[in-house]
C-alpha positions as CSV (number, residue, x, y, z in Angstrom):
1,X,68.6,15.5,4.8
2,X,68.4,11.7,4.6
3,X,64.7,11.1,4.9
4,X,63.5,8.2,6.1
5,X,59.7,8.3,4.7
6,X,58.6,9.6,1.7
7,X,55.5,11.2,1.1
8,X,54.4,11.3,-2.6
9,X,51.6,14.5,-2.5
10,X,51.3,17.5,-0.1
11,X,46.9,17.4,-0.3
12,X,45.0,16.6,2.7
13,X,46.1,12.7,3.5
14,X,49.7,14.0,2.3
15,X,50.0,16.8,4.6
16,X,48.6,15.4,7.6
17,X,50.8,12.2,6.7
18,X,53.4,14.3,7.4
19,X,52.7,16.5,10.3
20,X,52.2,13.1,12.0
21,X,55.8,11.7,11.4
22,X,57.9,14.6,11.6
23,X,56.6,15.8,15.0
24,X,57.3,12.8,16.2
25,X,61.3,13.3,14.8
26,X,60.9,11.2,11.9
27,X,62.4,12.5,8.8
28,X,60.4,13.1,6.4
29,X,60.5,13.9,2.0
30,X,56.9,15.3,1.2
31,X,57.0,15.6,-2.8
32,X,54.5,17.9,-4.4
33,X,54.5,18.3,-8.1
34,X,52.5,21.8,-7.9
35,X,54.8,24.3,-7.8
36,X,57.3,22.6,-10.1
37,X,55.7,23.2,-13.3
38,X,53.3,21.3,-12.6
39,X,49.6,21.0,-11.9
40,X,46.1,19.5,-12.1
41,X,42.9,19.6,-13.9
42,X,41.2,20.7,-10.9
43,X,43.5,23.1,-8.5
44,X,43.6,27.0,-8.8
45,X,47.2,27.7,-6.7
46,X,50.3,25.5,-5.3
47,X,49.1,25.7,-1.7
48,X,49.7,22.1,0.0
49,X,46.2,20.8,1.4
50,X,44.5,23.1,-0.9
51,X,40.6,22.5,-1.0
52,X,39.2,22.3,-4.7
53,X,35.4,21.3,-4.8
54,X,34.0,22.8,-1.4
55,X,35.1,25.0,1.4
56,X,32.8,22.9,3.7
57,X,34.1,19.9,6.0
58,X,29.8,19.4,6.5
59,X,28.9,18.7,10.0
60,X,30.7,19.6,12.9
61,X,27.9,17.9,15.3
62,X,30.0,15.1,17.1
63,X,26.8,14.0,18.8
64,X,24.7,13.0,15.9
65,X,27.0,13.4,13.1
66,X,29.5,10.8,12.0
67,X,31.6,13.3,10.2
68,X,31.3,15.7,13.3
69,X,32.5,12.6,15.6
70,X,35.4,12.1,12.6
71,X,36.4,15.7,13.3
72,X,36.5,15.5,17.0
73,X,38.4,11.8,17.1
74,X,41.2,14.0,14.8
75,X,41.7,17.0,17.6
76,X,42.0,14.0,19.5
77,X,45.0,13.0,17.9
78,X,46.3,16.2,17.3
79,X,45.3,16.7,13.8
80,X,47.1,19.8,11.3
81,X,44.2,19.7,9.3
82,X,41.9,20.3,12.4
83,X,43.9,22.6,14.1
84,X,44.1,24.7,10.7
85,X,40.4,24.4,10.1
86,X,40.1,26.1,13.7
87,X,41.9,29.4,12.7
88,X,40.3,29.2,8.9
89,X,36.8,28.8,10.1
90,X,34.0,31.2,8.6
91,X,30.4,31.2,9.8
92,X,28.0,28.1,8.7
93,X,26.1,27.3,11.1
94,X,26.9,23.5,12.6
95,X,29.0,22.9,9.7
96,X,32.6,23.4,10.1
97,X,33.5,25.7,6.1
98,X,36.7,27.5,6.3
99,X,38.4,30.5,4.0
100,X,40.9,28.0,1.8
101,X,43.1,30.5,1.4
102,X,43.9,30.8,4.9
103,X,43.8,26.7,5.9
104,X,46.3,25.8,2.8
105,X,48.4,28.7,4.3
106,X,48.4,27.4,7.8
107,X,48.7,23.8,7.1
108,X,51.8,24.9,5.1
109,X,53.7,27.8,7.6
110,X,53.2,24.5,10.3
111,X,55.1,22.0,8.5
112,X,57.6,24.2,7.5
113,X,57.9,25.0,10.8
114,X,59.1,21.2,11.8
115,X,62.8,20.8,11.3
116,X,63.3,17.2,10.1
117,X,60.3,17.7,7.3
118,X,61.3,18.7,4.1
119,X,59.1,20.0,1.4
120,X,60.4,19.3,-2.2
121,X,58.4,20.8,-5.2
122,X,58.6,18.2,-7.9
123,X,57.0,15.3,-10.1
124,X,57.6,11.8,-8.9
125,X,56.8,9.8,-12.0
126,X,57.1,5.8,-10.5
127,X,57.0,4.7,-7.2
128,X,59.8,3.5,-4.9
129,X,61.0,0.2,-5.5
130,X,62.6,0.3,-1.6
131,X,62.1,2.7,1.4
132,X,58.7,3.4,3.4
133,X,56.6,5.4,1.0
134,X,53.3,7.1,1.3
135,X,51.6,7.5,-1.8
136,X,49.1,10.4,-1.2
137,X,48.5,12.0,-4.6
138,X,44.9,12.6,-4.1
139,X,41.8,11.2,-7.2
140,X,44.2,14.0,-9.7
141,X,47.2,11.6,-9.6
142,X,49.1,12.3,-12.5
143,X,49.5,10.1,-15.6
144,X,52.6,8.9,-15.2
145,X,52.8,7.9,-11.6
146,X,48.8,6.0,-12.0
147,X,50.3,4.1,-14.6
148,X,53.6,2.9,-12.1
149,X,50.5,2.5,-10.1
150,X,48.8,0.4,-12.0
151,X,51.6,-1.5,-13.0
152,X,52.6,-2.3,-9.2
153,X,49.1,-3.4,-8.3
154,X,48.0,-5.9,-11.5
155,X,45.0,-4.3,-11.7
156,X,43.5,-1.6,-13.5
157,X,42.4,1.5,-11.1
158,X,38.8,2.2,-10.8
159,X,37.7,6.2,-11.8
160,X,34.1,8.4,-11.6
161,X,33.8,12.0,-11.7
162,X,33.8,15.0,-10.0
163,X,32.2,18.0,-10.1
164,X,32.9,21.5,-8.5
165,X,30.3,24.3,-7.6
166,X,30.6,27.9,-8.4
167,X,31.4,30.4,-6.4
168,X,29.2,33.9,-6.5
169,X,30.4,37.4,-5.6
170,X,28.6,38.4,-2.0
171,X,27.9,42.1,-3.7
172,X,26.3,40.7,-6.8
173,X,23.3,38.9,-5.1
174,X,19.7,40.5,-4.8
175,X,19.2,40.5,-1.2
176,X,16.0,41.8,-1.8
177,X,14.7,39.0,-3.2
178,X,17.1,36.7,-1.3
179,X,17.6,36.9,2.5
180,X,19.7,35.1,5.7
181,X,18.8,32.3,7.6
182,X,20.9,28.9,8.8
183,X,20.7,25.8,6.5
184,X,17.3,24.3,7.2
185,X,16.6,26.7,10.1
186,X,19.0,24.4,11.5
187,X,23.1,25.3,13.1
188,X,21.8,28.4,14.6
189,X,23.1,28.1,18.5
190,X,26.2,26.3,16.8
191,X,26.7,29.5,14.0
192,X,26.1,32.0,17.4
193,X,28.8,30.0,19.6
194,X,31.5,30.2,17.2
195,X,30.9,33.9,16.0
196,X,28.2,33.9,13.1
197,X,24.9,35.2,13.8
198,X,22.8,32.0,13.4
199,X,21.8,33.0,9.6
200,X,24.6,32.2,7.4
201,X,23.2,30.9,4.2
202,X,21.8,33.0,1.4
203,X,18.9,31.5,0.4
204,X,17.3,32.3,-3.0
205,X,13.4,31.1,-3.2
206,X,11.6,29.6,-6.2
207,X,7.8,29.2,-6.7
208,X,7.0,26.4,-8.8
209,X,6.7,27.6,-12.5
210,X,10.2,29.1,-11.7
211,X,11.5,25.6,-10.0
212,X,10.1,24.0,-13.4
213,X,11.8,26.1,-15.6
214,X,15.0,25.9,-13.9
215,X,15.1,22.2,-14.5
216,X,14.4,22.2,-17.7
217,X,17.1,24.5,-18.4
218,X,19.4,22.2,-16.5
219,X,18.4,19.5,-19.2
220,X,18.2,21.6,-21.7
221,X,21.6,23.1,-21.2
222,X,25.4,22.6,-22.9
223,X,27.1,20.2,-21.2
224,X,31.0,19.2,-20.9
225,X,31.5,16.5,-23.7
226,X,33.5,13.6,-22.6
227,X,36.9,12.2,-24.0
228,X,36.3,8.8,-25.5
229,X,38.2,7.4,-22.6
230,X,36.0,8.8,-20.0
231,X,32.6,7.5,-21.4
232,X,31.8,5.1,-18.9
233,X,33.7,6.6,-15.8
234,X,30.5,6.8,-13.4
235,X,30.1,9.3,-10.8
236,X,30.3,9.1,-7.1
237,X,26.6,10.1,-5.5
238,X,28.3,12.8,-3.1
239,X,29.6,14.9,-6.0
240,X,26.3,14.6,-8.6
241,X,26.0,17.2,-10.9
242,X,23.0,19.4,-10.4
243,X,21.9,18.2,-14.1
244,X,22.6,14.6,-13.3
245,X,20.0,14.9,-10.3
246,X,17.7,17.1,-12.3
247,X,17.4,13.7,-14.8
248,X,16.6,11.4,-12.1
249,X,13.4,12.9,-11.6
250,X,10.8,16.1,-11.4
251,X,11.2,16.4,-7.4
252,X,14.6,15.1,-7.0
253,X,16.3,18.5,-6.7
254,X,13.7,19.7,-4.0
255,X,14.1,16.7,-1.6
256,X,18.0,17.3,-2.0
257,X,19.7,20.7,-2.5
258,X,17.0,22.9,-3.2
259,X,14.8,21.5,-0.2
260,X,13.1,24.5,1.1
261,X,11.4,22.7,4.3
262,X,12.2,25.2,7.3
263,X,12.8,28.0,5.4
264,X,10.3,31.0,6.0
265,X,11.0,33.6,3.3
266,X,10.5,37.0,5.3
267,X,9.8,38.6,1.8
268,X,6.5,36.5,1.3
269,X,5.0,37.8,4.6
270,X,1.7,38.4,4.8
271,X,-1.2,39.2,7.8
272,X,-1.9,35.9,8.2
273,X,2.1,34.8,7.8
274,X,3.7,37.5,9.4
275,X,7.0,34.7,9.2
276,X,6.5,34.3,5.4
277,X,5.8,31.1,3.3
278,X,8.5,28.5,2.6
279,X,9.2,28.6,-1.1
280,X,8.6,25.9,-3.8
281,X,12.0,25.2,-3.7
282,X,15.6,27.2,-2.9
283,X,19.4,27.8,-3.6
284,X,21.4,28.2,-1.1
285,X,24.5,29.8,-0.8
286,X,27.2,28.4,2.3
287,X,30.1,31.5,3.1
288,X,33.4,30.8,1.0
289,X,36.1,32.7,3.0
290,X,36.7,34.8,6.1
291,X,35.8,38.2,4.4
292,X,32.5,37.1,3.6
293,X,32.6,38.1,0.2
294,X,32.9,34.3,-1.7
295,X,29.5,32.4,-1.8
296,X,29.6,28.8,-2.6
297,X,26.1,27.8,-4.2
298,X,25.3,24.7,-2.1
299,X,25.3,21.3,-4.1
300,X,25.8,22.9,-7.2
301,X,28.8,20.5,-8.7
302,X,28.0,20.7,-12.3
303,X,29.1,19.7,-15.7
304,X,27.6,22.4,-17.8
305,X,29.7,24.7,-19.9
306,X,30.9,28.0,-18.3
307,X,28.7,30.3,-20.8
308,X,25.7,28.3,-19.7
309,X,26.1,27.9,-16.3
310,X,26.2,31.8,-16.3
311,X,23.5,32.1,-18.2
312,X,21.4,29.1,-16.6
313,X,21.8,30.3,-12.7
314,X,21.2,34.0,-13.8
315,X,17.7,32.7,-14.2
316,X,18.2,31.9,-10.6
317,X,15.8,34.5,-8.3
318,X,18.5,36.9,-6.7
319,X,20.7,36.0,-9.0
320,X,20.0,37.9,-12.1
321,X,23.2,39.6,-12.1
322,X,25.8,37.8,-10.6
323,X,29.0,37.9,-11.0
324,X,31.0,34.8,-10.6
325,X,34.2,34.1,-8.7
326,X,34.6,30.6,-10.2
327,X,32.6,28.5,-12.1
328,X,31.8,24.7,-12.0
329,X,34.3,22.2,-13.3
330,X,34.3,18.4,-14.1
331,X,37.4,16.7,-13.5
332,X,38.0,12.5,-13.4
333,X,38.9,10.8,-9.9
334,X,41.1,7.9,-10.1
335,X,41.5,5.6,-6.4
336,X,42.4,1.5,-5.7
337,X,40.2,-1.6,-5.4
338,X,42.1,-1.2,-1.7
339,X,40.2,-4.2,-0.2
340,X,41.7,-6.2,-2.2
341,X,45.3,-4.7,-3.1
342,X,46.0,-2.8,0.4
343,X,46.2,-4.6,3.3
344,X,45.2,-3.8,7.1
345,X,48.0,-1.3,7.2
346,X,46.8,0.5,4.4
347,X,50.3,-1.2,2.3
348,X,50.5,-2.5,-1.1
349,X,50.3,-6.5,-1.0
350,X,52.6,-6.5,-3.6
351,X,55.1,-4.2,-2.4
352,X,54.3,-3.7,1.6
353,X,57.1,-0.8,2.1
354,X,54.2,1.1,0.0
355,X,51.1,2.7,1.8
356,X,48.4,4.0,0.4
357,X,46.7,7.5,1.9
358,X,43.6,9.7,1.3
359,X,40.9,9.3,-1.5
360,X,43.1,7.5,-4.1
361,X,42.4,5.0,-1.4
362,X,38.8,5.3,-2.1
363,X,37.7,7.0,0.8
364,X,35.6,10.4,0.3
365,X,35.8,13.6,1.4
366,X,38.1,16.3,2.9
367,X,37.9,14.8,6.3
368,X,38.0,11.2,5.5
369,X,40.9,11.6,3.3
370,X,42.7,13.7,6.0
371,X,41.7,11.0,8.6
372,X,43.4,8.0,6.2
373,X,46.6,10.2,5.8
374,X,46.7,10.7,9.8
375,X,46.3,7.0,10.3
376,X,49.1,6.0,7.4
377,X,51.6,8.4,9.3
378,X,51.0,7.0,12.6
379,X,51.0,3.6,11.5
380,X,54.3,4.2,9.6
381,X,55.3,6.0,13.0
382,X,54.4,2.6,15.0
383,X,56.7,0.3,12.0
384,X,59.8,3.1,12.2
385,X,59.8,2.6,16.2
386,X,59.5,-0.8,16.3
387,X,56.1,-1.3,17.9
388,X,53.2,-3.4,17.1
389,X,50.1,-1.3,15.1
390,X,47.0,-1.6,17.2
391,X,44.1,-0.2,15.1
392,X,41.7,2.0,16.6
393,X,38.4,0.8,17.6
394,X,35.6,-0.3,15.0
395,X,33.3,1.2,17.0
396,X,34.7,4.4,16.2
397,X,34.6,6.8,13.1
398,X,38.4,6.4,12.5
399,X,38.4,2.6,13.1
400,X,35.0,2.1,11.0
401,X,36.5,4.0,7.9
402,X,39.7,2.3,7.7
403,X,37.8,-1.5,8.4
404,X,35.6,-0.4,5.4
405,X,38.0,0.4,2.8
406,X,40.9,-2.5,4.3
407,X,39.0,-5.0,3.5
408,X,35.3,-4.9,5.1
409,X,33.8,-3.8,2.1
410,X,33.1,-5.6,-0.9
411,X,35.5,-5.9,-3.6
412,X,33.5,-6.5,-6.1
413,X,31.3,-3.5,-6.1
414,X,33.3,-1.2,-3.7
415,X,33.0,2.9,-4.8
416,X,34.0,5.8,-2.7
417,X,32.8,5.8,0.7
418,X,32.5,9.1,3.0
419,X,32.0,8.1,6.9
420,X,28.5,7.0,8.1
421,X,27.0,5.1,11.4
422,X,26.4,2.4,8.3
423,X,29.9,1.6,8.6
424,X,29.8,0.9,12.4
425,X,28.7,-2.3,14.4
426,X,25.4,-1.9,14.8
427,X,23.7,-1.3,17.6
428,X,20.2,-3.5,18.2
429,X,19.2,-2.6,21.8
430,X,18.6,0.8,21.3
431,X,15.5,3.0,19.7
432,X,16.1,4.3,16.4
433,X,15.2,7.7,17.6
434,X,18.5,7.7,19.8
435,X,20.7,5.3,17.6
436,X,23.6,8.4,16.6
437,X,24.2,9.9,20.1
438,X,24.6,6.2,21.0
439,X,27.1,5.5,18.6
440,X,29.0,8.3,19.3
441,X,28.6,7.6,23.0
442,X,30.1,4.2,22.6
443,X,33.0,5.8,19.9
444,X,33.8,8.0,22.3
445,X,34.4,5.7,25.2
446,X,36.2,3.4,23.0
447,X,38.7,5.5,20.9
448,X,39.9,7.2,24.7
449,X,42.6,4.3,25.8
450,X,43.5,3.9,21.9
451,X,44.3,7.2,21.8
452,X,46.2,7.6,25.6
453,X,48.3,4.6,23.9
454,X,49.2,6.5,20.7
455,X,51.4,8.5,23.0
């Protein structure tokens, strides 16, 4: 088949890239280089759109959530990844987690269901110099196609790090010492509606002495040395390494992942408590696939070595003899300077039948980097069909995103972004208290004729 796209990378941007072209008839080449020898530092399988760090897509609140109003301007459009995510889903309260295994498998069997897609298995090492392109190959873009890369844009590539949590057998935690409830005490009526029983993290507590301890064996423990080439790659804030956040300070672990506030421990209960006591602090553990039998320890990216993070989180209250699934990783992100080298259309200045998708644009996130891929297919849709690209809305999640990272942000000091009501026009004539539902109010309204035009 004669294709006339080509989509370098079959992740999340790449796949979605792809489902929005070739159901629209455009023919389509979607190269992955997994499955053809090849792979990455980071991914376990060959599985397009497989999920590496986190089963979670976070918040599925498109109220008072800008991620939850990202997710429901997707469905809006008719998104794969969003329509896989909805027969994937596993109990997490008002987050939307999903069993990977499943998603990557549904997201596949679809575009493999679309006749003028084809999916080729195989390393592309430079880019294009003619033909619409979509380069989509993710923050693990191999060596040889980053350096084409690099080449084609004048510029060295900025890089940070990235950290993966482990993942603890369901049968190997203490659930007498740990117990059920939703993140926060929050999610419950959203856990209930979509099947889960409104308690679906394990939390495990910590008084203080043992909180104190812990971090000091954060500190104290073996960590991943880095290649001299890596030295000064910094990390982006949404993927911190437990240890990192453990160095910024005594408490800084206990007003982030370990917060305990809400959290009643029923084993603590006492005559005058019959709810129990809220812990010190406490690690939490989000559902990791359908079964229920994969726990992902919540905000627990870290850098340590595998024998210590074994031995380290042993020390964990109700986790004294886990067994672990997976352990935490460290692996480098690479992604553009895009507001200067991309331009509104998400293409190369230098070489404009080249468009950039996903989080090597320096986006963040599974959503966000699904979102960018949607929009580079239906831009590249809009160019094939001869119409004129109308971006959506600012005011929306999708529109706010792609301003940021086109050109809205600034060059100079621009890092990986995930969606936030910072990146929308503000709003000055309404109370703080009900600033998000008005933003999503507003989105909503606006991205409704944008997307009745898309069709």
């Amino acid at each position: 088949m004669t294709h006339q796209v080509h989509i370098i990378g079959g992740g999340m941007a790449g796949s979605e890239a792809a489902w929005q072209l070739a159901r629209r008839g455009v023919r389509v080449r979607l190269s992955e280089m997994r499955g053809s020898g090849d792979t990455t530092p980071a991914h376990n399988g060959d599985g397009l759109a497989e999920l590496v760090c986190s089963n979670s897509f976070r918040s599925d609140d498109d109220e008072k959530n800008a991620v939850g109003l990202l997710h429901h301007e997707m469905r809006q459009c008719d998104s794969l990844l969003m329509a896989a995510a909805a027969k994937a889903r596993v109990p997490a309260g008002s987050a939307l987690a999903v069993d990977r295994d499943v998603f990557s498998a549904e997201v596949e069997a679809a575009l493999r269901a679309l006749p003028t897609l084809e999916i080729v298995r195989e390393r592309v090492d430079t880019l294009p110099v003619e033909g619409l392109t979509i380069v989509a190959t993710g923050p693990l873009t191999a060596p040889s196609l980053a350096e084409s890369i690099g080449g084609a844009t004048g510029a060295d590539s900025l890089a940070f790090f990235d950290a993966i949590a482990p993942i603890v057998y369901r049968d190997s935690i203490d659930m007498g010492v740990a117990w059920m409830a939703s993140r926060w005490d929050k999610g419950a009526e959203a856990s209930l509606a979509m099947g889960g029983d409104g308690r679906d993290y394990i939390n495990c507590p910590m008084t203080r002495d043992q909180y104190l301890a812990f971090r000091e064996e954060l500190l104290a423990g073996e960590k991943t040395e880095f290649k001299q080439w890596e030295a000064n790659t910094p990390y982006f804030d949404g993927c911190m390494p437990i240890e990192v956040m453990a160095a910024r300070g005594e408490e800084t672990l206990r007003f982030g992942p370990m917060k305990p506030v809400g959290l009643d421990n029923p084993h603590w209960a006492t005559p005058e408590h019959p709810n129990g006591r809220w812990p010190y602090a406490v690690v939490q553990l989000r559902q990791d696939n359908k079964l229920g039998t994969l726990w992902n320890m919540v905000g627990f990216q870290t850098k340590l070595k595998h024998a210590e993070q074994v031995r380290v989180f042993r020390t964990i209250p109700g986790l004294e003899n886990a067994e672990f699934a997976r352990l935490g990783g460290l692996h480098r992100n690479t992604f553009l300077n895009s507001p200067t080298l991309l331009d509104r259309q998400l293409r190369l200045r230098s070489a404009p039948h080249i468009r950039f998708a996903g989080q090597i644009t320096g986006c963040e996130g599974y959503v966000e980097s699904g979102s960018v891929g949607m929009l580079a297919g239906l831009m590249t849709a809009a160019e094939i069909a001869g119409r004129t690209w109308t971006p959506p809305p600012q005011t929306t999640a999708l529109g706010s995103l792609l301003s940021h990272i086109t050109g809205d942000a600034d060059a100079e000091s621009f890092q990986p972004m995930n969606v936030n009501f910072g990146l929308f026009p503000p709003l000055h004539d309404v109370k703080k208290k009900a600033r998000k539902e008005a933003y999503t109010e507003r989105a909503k309204a606006d991205i409704a004729p944008w997307i009745s035009a898309l069709a």
